[in-house]
SELUMTI-515127 format. One record per residue (C-alpha): y, z, x; residue in three letters; residue number from 0. Coordinates in Angstrom, 2 decimals. Each point is the difference from the previous one (the first is absolute). Example, Ala and Ser with C-alpha at 12.3 -4.5 7.8 and 13.67 -1.06 7.14 Angstrom:
! SELUMTI-515127
        c2        c3        c1   kolfi   torvo
     -4.50      7.80     12.30     ALA       0
      3.44     -0.66      1.37     SER       1
//
This chain:
! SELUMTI-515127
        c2        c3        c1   kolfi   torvo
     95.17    -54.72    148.36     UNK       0
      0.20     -2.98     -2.46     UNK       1
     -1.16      1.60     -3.47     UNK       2
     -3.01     -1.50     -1.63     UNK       3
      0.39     -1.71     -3.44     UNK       4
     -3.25      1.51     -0.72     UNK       5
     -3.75     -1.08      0.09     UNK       6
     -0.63     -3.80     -0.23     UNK       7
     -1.26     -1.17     -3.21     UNK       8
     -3.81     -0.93      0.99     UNK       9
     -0.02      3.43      0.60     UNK      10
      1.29      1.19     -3.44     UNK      11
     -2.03     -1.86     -1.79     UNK      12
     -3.14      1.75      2.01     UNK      13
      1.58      3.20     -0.50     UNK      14
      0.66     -0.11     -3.74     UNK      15
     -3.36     -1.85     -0.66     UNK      16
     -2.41      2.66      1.55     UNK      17
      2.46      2.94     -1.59     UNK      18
     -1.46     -1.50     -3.20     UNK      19
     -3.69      1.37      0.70     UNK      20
      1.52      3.01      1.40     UNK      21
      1.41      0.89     -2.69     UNK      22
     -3.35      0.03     -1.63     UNK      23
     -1.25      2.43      2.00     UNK      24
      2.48      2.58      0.19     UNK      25
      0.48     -0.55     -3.80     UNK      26
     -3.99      0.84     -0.40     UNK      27
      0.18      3.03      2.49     UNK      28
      2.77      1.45     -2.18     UNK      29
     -0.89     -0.69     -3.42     UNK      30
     -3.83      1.49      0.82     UNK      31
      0.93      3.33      1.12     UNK      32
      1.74      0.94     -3.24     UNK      33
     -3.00     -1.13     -1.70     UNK      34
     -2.81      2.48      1.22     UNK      35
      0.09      2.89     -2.61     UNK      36
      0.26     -2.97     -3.24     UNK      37
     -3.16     -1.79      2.09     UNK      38
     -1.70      2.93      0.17     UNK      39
      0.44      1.00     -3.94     UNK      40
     -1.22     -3.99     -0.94     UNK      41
     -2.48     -0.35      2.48     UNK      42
     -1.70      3.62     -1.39     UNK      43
     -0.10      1.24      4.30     UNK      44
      1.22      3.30      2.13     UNK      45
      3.20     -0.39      1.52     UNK      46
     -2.01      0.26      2.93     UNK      47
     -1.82     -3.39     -0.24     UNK      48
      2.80     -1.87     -0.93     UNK      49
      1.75      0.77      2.87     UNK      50
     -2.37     -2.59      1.58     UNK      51
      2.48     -2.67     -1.58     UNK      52
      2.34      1.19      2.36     UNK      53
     -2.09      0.87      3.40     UNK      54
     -2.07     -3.04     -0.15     UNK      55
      2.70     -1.95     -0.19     UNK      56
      1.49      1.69      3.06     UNK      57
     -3.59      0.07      2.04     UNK      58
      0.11     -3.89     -0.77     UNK      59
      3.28     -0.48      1.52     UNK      60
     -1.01      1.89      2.90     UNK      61
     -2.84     -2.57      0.33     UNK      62
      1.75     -2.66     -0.43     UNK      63
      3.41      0.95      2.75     UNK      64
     -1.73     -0.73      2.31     UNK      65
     -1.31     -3.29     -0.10     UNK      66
      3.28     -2.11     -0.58     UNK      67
      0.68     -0.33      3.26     UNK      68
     -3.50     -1.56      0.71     UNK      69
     -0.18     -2.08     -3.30     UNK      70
      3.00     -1.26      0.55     UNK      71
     -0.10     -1.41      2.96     UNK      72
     -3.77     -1.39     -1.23     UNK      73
      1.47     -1.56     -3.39     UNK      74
      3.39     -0.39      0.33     UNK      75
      3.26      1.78     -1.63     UNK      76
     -0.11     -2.14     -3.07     UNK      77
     -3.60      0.12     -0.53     UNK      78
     -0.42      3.53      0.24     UNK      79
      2.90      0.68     -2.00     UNK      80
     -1.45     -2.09     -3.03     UNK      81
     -3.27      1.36      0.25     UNK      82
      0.90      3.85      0.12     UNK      83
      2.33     -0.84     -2.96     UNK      84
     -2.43     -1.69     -1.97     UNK      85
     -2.16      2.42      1.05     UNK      86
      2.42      3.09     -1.79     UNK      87
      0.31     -2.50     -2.96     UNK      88
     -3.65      0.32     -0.24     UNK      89
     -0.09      4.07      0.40     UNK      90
      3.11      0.09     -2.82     UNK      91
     -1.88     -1.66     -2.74     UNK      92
     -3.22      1.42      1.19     UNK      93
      1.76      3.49     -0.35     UNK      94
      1.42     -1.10     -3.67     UNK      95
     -3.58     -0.68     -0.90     UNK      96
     -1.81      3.36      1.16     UNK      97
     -2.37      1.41     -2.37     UNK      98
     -0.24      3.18      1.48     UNK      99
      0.91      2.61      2.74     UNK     100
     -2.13     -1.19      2.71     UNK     101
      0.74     -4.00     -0.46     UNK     102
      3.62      0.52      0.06     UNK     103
     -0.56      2.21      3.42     UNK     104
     -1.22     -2.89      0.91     UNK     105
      2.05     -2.66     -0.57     UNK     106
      3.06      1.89      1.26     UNK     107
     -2.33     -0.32      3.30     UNK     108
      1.14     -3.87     -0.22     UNK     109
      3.25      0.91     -0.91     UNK     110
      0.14      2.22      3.70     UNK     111
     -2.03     -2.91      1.61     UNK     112
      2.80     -2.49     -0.96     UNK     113
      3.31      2.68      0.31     UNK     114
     -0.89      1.09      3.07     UNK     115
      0.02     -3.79      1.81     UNK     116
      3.28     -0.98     -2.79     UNK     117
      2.89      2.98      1.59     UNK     118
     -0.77     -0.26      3.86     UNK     119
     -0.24     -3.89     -0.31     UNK     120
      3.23     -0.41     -1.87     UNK     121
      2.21      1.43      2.73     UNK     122
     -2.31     -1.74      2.65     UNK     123
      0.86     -3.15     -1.69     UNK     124
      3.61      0.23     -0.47     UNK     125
      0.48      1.43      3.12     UNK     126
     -1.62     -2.89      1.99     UNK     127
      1.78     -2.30     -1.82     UNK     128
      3.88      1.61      1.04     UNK     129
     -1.52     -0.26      3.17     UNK     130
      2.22      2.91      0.95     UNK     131
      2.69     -0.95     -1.81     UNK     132
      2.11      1.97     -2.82     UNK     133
     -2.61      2.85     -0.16     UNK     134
      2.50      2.08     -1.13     UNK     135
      0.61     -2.08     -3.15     UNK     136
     -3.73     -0.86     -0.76     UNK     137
     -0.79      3.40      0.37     UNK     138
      2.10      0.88     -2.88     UNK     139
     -1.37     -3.02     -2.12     UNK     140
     -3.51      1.03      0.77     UNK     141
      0.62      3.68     -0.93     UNK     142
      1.03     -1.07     -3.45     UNK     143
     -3.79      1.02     -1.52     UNK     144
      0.05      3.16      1.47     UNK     145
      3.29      0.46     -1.32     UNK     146
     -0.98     -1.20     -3.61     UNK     147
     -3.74      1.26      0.09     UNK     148
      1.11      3.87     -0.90     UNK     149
      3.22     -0.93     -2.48     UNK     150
     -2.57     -3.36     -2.20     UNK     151
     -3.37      1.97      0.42     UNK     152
      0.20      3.23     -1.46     UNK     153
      2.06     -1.05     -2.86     UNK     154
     -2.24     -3.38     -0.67     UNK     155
     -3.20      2.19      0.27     UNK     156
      1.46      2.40     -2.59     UNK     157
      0.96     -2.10     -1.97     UNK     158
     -3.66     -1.87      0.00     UNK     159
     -1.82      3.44     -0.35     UNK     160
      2.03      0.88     -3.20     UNK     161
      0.05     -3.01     -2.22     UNK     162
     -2.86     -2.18      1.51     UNK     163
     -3.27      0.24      1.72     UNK     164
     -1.05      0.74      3.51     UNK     165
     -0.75     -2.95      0.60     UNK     166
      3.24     -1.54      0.14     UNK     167
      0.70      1.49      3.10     UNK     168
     -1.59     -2.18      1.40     UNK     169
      0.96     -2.85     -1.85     UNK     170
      3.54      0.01      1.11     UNK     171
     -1.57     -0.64      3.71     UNK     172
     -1.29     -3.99     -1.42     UNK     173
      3.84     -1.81     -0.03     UNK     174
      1.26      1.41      3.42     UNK     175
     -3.50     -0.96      1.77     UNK     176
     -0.45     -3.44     -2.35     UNK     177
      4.48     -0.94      1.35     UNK     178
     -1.47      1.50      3.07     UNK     179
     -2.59     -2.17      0.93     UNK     180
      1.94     -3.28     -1.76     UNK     181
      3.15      0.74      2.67     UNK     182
     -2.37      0.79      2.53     UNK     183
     -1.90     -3.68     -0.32     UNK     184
      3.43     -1.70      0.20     UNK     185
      2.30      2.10      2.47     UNK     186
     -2.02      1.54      2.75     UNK     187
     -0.53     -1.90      2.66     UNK     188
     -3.46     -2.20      0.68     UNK     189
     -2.38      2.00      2.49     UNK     190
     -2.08     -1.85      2.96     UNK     191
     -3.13     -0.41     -0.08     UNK     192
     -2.01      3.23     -0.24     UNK     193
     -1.22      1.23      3.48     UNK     194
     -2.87      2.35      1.06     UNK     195
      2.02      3.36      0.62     UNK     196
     -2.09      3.05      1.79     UNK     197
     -0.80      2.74     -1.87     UNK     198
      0.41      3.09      1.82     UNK     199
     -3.32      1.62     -1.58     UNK     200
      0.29      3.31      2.02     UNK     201
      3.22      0.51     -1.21     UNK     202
     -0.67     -1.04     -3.54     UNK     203
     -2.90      2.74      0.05     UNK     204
      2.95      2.60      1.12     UNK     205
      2.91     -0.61     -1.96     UNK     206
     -1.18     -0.60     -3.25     UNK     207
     -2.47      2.87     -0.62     UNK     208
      2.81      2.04      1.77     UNK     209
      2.79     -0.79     -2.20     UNK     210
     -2.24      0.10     -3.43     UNK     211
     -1.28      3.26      1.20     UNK     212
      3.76      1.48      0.82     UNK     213
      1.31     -1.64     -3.26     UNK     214
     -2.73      1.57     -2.09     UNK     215
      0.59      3.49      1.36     UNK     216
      3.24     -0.24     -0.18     UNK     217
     -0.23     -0.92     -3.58     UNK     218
     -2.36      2.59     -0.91     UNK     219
      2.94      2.74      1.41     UNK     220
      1.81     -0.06     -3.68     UNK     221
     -3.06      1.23     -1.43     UNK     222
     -0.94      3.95     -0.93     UNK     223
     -0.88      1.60      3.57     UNK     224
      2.68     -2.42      1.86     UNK     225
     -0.64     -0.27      3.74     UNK     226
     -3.22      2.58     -0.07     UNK     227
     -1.90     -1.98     -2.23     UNK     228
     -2.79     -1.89      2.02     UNK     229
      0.52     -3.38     -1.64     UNK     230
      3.82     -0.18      2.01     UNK     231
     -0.12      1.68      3.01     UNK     232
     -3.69     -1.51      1.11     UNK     233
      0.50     -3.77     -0.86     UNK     234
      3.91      0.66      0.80     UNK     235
     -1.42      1.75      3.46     UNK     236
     -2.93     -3.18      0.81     UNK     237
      3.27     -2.59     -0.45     UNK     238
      1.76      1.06      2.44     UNK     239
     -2.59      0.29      2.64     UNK     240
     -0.64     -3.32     -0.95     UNK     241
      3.46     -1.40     -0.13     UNK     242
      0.41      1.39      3.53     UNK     243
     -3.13     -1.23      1.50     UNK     244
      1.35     -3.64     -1.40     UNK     245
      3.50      0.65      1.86     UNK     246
     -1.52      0.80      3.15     UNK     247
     -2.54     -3.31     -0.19     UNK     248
      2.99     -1.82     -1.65     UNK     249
      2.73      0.56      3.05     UNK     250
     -1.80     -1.67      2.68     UNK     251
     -0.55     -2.46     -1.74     UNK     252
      3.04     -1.23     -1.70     UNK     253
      0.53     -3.19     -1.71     UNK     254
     -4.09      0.12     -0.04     UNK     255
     -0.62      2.69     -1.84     UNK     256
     -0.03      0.21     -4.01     UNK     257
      3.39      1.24      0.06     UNK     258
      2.53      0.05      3.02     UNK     259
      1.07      3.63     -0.24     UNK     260
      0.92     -0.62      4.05     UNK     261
      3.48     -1.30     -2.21     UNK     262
      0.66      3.20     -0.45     UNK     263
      1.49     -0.29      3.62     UNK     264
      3.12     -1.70     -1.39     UNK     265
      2.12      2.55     -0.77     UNK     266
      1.56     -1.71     -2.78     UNK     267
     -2.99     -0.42     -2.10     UNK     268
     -1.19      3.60      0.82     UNK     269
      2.92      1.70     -0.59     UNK     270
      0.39     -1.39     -3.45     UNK     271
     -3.60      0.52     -1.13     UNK     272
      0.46      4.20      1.11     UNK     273
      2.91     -0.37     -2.69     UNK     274
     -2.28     -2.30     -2.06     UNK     275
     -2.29      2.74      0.12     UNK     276
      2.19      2.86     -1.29     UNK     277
      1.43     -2.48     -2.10     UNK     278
     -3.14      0.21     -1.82     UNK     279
      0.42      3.67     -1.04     UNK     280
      3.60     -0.44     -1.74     UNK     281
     -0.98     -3.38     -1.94     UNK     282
     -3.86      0.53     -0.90     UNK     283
     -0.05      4.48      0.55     UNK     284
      3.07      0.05     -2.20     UNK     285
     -1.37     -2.29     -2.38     UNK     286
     -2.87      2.24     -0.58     UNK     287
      2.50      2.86     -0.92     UNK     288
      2.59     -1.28     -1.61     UNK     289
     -2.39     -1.14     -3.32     UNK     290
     -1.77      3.28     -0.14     UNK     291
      3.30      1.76      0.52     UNK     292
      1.17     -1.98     -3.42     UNK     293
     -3.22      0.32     -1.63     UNK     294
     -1.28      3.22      1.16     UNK     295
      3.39      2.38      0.13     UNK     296
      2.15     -2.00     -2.48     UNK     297
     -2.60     -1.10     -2.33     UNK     298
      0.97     -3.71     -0.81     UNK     299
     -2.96     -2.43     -0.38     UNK     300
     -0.80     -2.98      2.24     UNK     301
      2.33     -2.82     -1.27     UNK     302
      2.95      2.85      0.19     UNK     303
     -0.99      1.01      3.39     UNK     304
      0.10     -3.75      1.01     UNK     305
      3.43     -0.42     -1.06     UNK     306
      0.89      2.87      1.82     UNK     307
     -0.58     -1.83      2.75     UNK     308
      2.19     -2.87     -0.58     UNK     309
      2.57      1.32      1.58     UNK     310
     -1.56      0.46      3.44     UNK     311
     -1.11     -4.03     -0.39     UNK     312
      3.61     -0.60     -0.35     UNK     313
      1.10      1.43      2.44     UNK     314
     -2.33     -1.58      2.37     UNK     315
      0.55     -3.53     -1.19     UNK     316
      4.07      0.72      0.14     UNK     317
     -0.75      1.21      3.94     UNK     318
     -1.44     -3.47      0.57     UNK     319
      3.22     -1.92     -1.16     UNK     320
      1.97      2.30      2.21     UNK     321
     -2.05     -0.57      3.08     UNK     322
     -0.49     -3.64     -0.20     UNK     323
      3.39     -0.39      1.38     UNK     324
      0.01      2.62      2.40     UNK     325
     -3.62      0.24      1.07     UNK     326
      0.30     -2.66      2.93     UNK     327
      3.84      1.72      1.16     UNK     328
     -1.10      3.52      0.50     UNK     329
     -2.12      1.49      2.27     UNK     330
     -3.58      1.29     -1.82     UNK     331
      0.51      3.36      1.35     UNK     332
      2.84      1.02     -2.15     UNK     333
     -0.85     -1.65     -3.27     UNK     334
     -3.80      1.59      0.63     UNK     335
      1.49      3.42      0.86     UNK     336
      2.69     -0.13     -2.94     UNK     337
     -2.40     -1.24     -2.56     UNK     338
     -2.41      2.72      0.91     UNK     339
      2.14      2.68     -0.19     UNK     340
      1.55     -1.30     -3.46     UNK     341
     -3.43      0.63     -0.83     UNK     342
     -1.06      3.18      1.38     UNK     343
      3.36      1.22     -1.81     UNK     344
     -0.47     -1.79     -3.34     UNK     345
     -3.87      1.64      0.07     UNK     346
      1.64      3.67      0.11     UNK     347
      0.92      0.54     -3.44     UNK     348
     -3.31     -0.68     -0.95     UNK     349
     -1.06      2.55      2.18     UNK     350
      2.34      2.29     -2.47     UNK     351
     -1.25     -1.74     -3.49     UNK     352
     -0.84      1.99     -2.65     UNK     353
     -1.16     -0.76     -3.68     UNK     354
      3.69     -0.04     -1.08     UNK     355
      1.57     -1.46      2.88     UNK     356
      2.26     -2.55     -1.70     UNK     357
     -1.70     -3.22     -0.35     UNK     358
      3.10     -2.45      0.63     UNK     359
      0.78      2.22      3.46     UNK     360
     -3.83     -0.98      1.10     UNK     361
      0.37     -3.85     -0.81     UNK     362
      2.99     -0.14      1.99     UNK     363
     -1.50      1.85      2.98     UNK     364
     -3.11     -2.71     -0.85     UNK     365
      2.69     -2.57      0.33     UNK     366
      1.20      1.15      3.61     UNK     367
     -3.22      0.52      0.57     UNK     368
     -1.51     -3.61     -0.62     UNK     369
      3.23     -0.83      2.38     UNK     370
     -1.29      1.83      3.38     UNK     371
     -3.49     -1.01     -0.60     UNK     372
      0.38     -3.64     -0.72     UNK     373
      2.76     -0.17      3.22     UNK     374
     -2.51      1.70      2.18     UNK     375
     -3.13     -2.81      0.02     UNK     376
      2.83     -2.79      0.11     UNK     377
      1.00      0.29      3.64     UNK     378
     -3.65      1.11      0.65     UNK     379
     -1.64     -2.98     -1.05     UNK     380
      1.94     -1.77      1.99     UNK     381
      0.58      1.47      3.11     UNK     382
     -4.11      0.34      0.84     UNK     383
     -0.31     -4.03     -0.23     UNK     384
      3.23     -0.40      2.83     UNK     385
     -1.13     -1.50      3.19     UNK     386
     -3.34     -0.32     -1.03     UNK     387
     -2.03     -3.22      0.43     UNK     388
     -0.95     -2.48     -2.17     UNK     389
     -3.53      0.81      0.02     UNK     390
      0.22      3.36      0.62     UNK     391
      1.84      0.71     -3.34     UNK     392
     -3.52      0.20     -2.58     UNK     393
     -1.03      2.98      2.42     UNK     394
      3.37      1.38     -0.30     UNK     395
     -0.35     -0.52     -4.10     UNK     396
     -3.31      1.60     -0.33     UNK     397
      1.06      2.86      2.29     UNK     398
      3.30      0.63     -1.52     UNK     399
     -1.68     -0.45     -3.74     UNK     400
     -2.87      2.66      0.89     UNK     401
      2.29      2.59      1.38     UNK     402
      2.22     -0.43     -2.95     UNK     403
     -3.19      0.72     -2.69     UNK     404
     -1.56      3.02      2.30     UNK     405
      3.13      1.35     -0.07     UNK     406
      0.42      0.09     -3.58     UNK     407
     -3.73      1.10     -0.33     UNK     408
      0.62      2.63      2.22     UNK     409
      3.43      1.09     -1.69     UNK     410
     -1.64     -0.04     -3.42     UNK     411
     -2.83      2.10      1.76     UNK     412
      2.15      2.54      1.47     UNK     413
      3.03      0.23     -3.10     UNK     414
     -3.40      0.44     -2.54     UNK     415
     -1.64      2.58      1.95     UNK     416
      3.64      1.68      0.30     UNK     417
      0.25     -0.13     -3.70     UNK     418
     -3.41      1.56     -1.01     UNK     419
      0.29      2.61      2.39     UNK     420
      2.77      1.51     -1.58     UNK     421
     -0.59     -0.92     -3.84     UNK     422
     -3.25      1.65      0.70     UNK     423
      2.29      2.95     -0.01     UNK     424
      1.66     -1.15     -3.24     UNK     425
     -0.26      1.94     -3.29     UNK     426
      2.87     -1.64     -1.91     UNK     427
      2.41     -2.81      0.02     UNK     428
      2.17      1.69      1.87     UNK     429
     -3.10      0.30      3.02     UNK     430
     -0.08     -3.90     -0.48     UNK     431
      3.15     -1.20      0.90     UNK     432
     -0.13      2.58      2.52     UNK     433
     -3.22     -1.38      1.52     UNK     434
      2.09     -3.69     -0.05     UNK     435
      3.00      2.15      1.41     UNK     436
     -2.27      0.15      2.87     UNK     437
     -1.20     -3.26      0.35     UNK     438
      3.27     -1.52     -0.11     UNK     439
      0.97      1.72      2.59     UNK     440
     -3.04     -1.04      2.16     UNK     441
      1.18     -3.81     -0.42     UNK     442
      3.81      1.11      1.07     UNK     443
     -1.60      0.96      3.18     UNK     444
     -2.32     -3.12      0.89     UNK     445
      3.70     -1.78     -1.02     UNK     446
      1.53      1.87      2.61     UNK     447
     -2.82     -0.68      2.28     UNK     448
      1.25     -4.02     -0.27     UNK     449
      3.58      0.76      0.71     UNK     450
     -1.05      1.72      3.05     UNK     451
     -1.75     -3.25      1.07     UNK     452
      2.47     -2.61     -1.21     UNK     453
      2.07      1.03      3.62     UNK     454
     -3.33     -2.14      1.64     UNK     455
      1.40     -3.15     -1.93     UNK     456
      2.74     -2.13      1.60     UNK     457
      3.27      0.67     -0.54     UNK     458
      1.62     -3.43      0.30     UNK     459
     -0.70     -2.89     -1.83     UNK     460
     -1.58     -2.71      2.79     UNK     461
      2.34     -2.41      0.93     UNK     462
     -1.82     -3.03     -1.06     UNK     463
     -3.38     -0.26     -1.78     UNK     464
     -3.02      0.00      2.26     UNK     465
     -2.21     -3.15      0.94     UNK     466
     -2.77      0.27     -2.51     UNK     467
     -1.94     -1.67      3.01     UNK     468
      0.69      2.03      3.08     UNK     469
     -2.93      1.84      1.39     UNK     470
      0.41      3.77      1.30     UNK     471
     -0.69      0.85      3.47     UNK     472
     -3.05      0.60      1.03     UNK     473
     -2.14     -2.08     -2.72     UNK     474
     -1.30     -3.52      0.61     UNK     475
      1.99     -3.06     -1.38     UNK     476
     -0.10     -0.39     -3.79     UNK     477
     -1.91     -3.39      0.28     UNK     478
     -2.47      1.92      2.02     UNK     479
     -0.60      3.16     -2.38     UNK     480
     -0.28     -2.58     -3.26     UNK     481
     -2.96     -1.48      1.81     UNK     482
     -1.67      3.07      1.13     UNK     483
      0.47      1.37     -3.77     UNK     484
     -2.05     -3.61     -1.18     UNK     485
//
């Protein structure tokens, strides 16, 4: 096999312009959530309301998931992608101007309404534009805000809550979406004219209420009561029931329904969304813990508990420099399998944290840590796009995207009712690091879960990168499904 010099530039330059806007996003997410208790304290609310920064945020996004596929083929990849970021432009200096609890809530509604079109779009258009091509290598350029989201957020957003205002978390969103949109306007290619693209109604009347009701219960698990509190397992209970109901319309249907989850037929994509998926409860579960660990059992404010964290940042942004140049040479299964275990293993001395566990022995573990996690979504991401389509990869984007965020809503779920289950039991510090004793150990096993599952990935590398235009058996011609879809 000839080795590729690497991705053409056309497609660099639409890679590193929409990773602009990204960056926005995952910045926001991150910064926010160390933010609750100081917006709470200014904006004179329970902890309980201003929670709704967070969850209506996330019911937005579940909105909004959904519809890419459809807008995008009705606008166009450039159009939407303007729009939705000047749309989270809008929502970010909206959300600097709040008065009060409710208009913030609000406004971080916008925020969800733009996020949730910005993340599955940005692989969608990147990926289209390799056209199959060095999705190894793209994958681990695209990652990059994931991998810099948990070390720049927490650390920005203390820093913001101690010596400035609130509102300057949302402030730091303007330059990244003001570049974004400049870059965007120059570099991304010039859509066709727009086109009339059916709306699957019946499925739009599924799926969304189903995935805001799911992500809402879900939410609501971290709260006092956990799973046997009405708010989580009811609305958590309805989305599902819905969410099925849309798979079974959806399959028949395929490229005509809202979402294609017939793709889930390719084993490639599927495979790597089930590890997506579990992915979810090592990088958003652990998340959850690892603050409150710092806060709660070693008692070090926000800003110290963000820099904490560094080290697990690192480690993921180090794991992308070492995979760029293997990524494409070795088969996904063993740099899935090995990156999951890393992590399972770097996750157990956590499990055996106490309040005077030495601190330099935990940011080294965080290190190794940041290592497994950021390997593991490399080789993901880009073995569910191989062999797909050209016009079959938004589907795959959206479906990959979703399964990603339920998992981690579902991790976080599970890992918090874990957590108050057993410090309900807790008397002391001692009882508390106990209870995250527990917990820790909970997130070693959904870790171990994923290695189990990496043996469904390939082992070998393919021997030459798929035809981003090939068609798989069974389906009509590509030509032929892009018309149906308009």
């Amino acid at each position: 096999m000839v080795e590729n010099s690497g991705p053409p530039p056309e497609v660099k330059r639409i890679t590193w312009t929409v990773l602009v806007g990204g960056m926005a996003v995952l910045f926001d997410s991150t910064i926010v959530a160390v933010g609750i208790h100081t917006l709470a304290t200014d904006l004179d609310v329970s902890l309980a309301t201003i929670q709704w920064v967070s969850t209506a945020y996330l019911l937005a996004l579940g909105v909004a998931v959904p519809l890419v596929g459809w807008a995008q083929r009705a606008l166009g990849s450039k159009r939407l992608w303007m729009a939705a970021l000047a749309l989270f432009l809008l929502g970010s200096v909206l959300c600097s101007l709040a008065w009060d609890a409710t208009s913030l809530i609000a406004f971080r509604a916008v925020q969800g309404l733009a996020g949730g079109m910005l993340m599955p779009l940005m692989t969608t258009m990147v990926m289209q534009a390799a056209r199959g091509q060095n999705l190894g290598k793209l994958a681990v350029t695209i990652g990059l805000p994931v991998a810099l989201g948990p070390i720049v957020g927490p650390v920005l957003g203390g820093l913001i809550l101690q010596y400035l205002h609130w509102s300057w978390m949302f402030w730091v969103n303007v330059p990244f979406c003001v570049a974004g949109l400049i870059l965007a306007w120059r570099v991304l290619p010039r859509d066709p004219a727009p086109t009339r693209a059916r709306l699957d109604v019946v499925g739009l009347a599924l799926l969304t209420p189903g995935l805001v009701s799911l992500l809402y219960g879900l939410s609501n698990v971290s709260h006092d009561g956990g799973l046997a509190r009405a708010d989580a397992w009811a609305p958590a209970g309805a989305g599902v029931a819905l969410v099925a109901a849309f798979c079974l319309w959806a399959v028949p249907r395929g490229h005509r329904a809202l979402v294609d989850v017939a793709l889930l037929r390719h084993r490639p994509l599927w495979t790597s969304s089930a590890l997506m998926f579990l992915s979810g409860f090592g990088l958003f579960g652990a998340m959850f813990l690892l603050p409150l660990y710092f806060q709660t059992v070693r008692g070090h404010d926000v800003l110290q508990a963000g820099l904490l964290l560094i080290p697990q940042g690192v480690g993921a942004l180090l794991s992308r420099v070492a995979l760029g140049k293997v990524v494409e040479r070795v088969g996904p299964r063993w740099i899935t399998l090995t990156a999951f275990l890393v992590t399972a293993v770097a996750t157990v001395p956590f499990a055996f944290a106490g309040a005077m566990t030495n601190q330099w022995w935990l940011m080294g573990v965080l290190l190794v840590r940041g290592l497994g996690l950021g390997s593991a979504l490399i080789p993901l991401m880009a073995h569910a796009f191989t062999g797909l389509a050209h016009d079959d990869v938004p589907d795959a984007s959206i479906v990959s995207r979703l399964l990603q965020q339920l998992g981690g809503s579902f991790g976080t779920a599970v890992l918090a009712t874990v957590l108050a289950g057993q410090a309900a039991h807790a008397h002391d510090l001692v009882g508390a690091a106990h209870a995250f004793d527990h917990a820790f150990w909970w997130a070693v096993a959904f870790t171990l879960v994923a290695v189990a599952l990496s043996f469904l990935l390939p082992g070998q590398p393919p021997g030459r990168a798929p035809r981003a235009e090939q068609d798989r058996p069974g389906q009509p011609a590509r030509t032929e499904r892009a018309v149906a879809r308009a």
